[in-house]
C-alpha positions as CSV (number, residue, x, y, z in Angstrom):
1,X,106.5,102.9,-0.2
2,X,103.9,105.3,-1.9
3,X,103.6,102.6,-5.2
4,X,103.0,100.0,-2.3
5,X,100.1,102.0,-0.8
6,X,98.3,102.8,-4.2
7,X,98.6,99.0,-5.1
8,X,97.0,97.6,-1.5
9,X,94.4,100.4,-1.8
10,X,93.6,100.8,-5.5
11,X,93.6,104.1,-6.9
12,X,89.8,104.4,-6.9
13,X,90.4,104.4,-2.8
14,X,93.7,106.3,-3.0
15,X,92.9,109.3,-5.0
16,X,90.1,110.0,-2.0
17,X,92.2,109.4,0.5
18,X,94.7,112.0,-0.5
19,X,92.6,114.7,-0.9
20,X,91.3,114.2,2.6
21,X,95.3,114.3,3.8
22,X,95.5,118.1,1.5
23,X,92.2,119.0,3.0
24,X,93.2,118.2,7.0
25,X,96.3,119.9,6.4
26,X,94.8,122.9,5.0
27,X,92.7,123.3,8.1
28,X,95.4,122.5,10.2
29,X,97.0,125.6,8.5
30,X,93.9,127.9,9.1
31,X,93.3,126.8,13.0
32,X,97.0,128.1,13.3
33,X,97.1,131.3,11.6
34,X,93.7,131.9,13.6
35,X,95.6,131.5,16.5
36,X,98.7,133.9,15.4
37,X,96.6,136.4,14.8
38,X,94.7,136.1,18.0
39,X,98.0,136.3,19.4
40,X,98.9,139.9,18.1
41,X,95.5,141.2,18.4
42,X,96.0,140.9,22.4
């Protein structure tokens, strides 16, 4: 499934998509430790 992917998109479009995925989840992580320590700050 992943070979399939790089082949439609070519790796010149892949390698850029990926890092976008890492960098959305990485936010995603922050928002929600932001809100854990909200949490026990209250």
């Amino acid at each position: 499934m992943y070979k399939f992917f790089i082949v439609e998109l070519g790796e010149t479009a892949a390698y850029p998509l990926g890092g976008l995925l890492i960098i959305y989840g990485i936010f995603r992580l922050i928002r929600v430790a932001k809100k854990f320590r909200n949490r026990n700050e209250e």
